[in-house]
N, C-alpha and C positions, 0 to 999 in steps of 0.2 A: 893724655886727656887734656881737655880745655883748663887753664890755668887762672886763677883769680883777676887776672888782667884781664880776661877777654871781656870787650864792652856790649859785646852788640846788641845792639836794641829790639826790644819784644814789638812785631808787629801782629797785625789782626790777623793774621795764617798762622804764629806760632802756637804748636801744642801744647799748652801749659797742665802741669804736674805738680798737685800737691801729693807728697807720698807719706801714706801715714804709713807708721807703724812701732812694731817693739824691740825692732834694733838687734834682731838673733844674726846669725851667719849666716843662713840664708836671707836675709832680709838685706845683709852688705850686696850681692848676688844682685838682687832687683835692682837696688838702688845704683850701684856700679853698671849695669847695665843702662840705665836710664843713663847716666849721666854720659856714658860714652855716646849712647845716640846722640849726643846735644852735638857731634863733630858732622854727625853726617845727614840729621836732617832736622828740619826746620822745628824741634821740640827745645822744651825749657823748664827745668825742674824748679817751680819757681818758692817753696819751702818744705821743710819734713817736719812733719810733725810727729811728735812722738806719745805713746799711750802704752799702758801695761800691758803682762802677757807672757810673753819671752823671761824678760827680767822687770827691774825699775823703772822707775821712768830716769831715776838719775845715773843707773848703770847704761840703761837705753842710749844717752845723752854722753856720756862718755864713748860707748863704740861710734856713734854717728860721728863727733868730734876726730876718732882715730881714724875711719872710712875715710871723713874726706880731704882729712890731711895726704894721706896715705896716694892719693892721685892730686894733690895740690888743689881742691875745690873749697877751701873754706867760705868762698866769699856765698854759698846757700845756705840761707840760714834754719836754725832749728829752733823748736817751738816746742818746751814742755808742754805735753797734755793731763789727759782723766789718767790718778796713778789706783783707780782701782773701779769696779763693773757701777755699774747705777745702781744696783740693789746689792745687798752685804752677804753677796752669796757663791763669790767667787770661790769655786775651792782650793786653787793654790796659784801661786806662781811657778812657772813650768823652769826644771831647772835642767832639763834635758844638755839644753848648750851649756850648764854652767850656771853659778849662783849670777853672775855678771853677762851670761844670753851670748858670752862671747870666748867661751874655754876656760874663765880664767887663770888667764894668763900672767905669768909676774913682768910687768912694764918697767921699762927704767924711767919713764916718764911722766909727768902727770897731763892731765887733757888741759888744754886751754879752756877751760869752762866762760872764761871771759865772754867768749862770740853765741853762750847760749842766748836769743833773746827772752829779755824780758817778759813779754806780751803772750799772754796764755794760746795753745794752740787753737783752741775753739773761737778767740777772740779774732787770731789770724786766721784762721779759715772762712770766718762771716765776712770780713774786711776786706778780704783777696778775693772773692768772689763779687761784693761789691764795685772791686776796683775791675774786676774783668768777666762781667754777669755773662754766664753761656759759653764761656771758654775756658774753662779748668775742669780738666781729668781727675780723678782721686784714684791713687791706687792705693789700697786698705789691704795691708800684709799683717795685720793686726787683729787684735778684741777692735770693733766697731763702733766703741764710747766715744772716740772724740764726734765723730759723725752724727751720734744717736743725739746728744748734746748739742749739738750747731743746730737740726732740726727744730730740738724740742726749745729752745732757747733766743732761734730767730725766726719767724714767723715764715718770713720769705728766702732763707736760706736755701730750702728744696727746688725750688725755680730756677735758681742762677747755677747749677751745679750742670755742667755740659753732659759727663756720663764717670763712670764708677766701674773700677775693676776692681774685684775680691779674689783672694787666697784664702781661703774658708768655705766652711760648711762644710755637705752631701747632699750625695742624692740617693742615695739606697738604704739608709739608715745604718752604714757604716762608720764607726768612729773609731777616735787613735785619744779620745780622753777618758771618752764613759762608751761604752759597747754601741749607743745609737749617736755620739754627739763627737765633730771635730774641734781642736783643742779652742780655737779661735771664737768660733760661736759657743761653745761651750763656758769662756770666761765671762760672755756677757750675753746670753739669749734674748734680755729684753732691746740691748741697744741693735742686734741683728734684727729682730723684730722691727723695731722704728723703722727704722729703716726700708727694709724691703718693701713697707704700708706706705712711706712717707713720698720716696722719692719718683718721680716719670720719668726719668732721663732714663738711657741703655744701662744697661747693668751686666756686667758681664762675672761672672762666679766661675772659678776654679777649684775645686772641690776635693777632697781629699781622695777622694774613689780614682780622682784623674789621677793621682798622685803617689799610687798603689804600685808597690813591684810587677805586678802581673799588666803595668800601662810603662810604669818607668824603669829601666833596666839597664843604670848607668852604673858599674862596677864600680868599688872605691878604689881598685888601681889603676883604674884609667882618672880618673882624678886626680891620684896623685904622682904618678908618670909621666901624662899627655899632658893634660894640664897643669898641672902644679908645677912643670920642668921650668916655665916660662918666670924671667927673672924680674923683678922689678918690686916696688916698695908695695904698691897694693897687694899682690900674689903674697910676697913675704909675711904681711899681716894676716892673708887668709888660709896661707898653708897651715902654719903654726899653731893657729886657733882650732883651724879645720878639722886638719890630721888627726890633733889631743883628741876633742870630740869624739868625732866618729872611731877611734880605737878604741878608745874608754865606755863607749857606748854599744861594743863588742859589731860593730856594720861591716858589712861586705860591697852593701850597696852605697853609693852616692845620691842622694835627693834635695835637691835645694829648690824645695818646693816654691816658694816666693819667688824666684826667678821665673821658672816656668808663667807667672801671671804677667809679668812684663813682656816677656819673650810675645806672650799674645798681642799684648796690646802695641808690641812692636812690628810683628809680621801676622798680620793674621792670617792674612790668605793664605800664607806658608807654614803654620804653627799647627794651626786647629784643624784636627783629622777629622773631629766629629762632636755635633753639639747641637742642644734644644731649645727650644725659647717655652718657657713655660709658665706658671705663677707657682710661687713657691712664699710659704711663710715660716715660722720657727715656733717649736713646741714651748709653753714656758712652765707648763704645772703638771707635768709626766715624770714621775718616781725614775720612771727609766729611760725616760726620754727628753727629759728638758735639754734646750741645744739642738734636738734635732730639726733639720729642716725638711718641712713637708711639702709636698708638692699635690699640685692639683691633676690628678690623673683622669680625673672624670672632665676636667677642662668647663669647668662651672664658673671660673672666674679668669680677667684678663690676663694675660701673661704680663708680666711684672719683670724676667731674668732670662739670659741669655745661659744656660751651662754651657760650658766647657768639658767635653766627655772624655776627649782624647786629644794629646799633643803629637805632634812629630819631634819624636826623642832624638834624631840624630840631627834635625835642625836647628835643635836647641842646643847639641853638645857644640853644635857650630858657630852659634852665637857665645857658647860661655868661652870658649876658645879667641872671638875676636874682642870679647870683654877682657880677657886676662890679656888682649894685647900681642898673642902669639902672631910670626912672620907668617904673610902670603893667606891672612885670612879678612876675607872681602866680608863687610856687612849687605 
């Protein structure tokens, strides 16, 4: 991968990426994928932001520190965020990957916290977009508070914002936190709400229904056979983490959902099998339903969301394959 040395300068074509998120193992997946595209086409991951969910915001801030050591990327910098939902109603921190979103693992290390900046995420989100109105991407692999917050906080934030890809939600009333709500909008239903109301640019949602065995159906030993064989410092951080996990978490299957949102935003014409443009909003006062996201099926209001219904599984196993760096695999 690209090394802290590399200088080249951001012109008016380059793709600019802020990528938020809460820093689990699949969220290394997105983010490593992104940064490898910066070798092959005219994109730039230009900060991460980080926000609760997964884990901490300061466990968050530790694995993104390991990530990009881990391919020699430090010089992108990170931006703590929101360490908890707008309203006091989160009801946990998911510890699925780990109290630490990341196996924990016993380091012999500690993270250079040095290179966290200062300057709060939200503040660097208005700022960057100021500095580059209509050209930054958001990929949001997270609860959607730092975003709900740049909105509600800068008047003209919502204009300068190019377009928005999510890993969150539904669209069938399927969830994986509460029976109708996905874990992500489920942490914060109202900052998913802002949003969707707030902003016109495309918006593109991958949803957890997409993300469902009966759509994804990547074994865990081809993960850690095919993939995982490949040898290098990145792979070696995310075996170890990887493998704990998902044994401890008794899987068969492989799903590193979070990648899948990039993989679109990086091929789409090759990714996306099948998807709808439709208006969708988020439940916030439903016993059973807060979190979920509704959709306009009578089509009484304008489309707002692009879903994401179906990927192409085996072209994303191609992509995680030229991510990990594996021989004779062409992006």
């Amino acid at each position: 991968m690209r090394t802290s040395s590399d200088t080249r300068m951001i012109n008016d074509n380059t793709e600019l990426i802020i990528f938020d998120s809460d820093a689990g193992i699949d969220d290394a997946w997105a983010l490593l994928m992104l940064l490898k595209a910066e070798q092959v086409r005219n994109i730039k991951v230009i900060a991460i932001t980080l926000v609760h969910g997964n884990t901490t915001v300061d466990y968050a801030a530790d694995n993104c520190l390991r990530i990009l050591n881990s391919v020699n990327r430090t010089d992108v910098p990170i931006y703590k965020g929101a360490r908890e939902s707008l309203l006091p109603k989160c009801p946990h921190i998911s510890t699925w990957f780990g109290v630490d979103g990341f196996g924990d693992m016993d380091y012999d290390d500690e993270p250079e916290r040095f290179r966290i900046q200062s300057e709060h995420a939200v503040s660097a989100m208005y700022r960057l977009v100021n500095e580059h109105p209509g050209k930054i991407t958001f990929v949001c692999v997270g609860p959607l508070t730092n975003v709900a917050l740049a909105i509600k906080m800068y008047h003209d934030f919502a204009d300068k914002v190019k377009s928005l890809y999510i890993m969150g939600g539904n669209c069938s009333a399927t969830g994986n936190s509460s029976s109708c709500a996905e874990f992500n909008f489920y942490c914060d239903p109202e900052s998913a709400f802002i949003l969707l109301k707030s902003l016109q640019c495309p918006i593109y949602m991958l949803p957890w229904e997409t993300c469902m065995e009966d759509k994804i159906d990547i074994p865990l030993e081809w993960r850690i056979e095919e993939l995982g064989k490949t040898q290098n410092k990145m792979m070696e951080l995310l075996n170890e983490a990887e493998i704990k996990v998902f044994r401890r978490n008794k899987c068969v299957k492989w799903n590193p959902c979070d990648a899948f949102v990039t993989a679109v935003l990086l091929k789409p014409n090759e990714i996306i099998l099948k998807s709808k443009n439709c208006h969708a909003t988020v439940e916030l006062s439903g016993s059973l339903t807060r979190g979920q996201v509704v959709i306009d099926h009578l089509n009484r209001n304008q489309n707002n969301i692009t879903i994401v219904e179906q990927v192409d599984v085996e072209k994303c196993k191609q992509l995680f394959l030229w991510t990990a760096g594996c021989d004779n695999i062409e992006f």
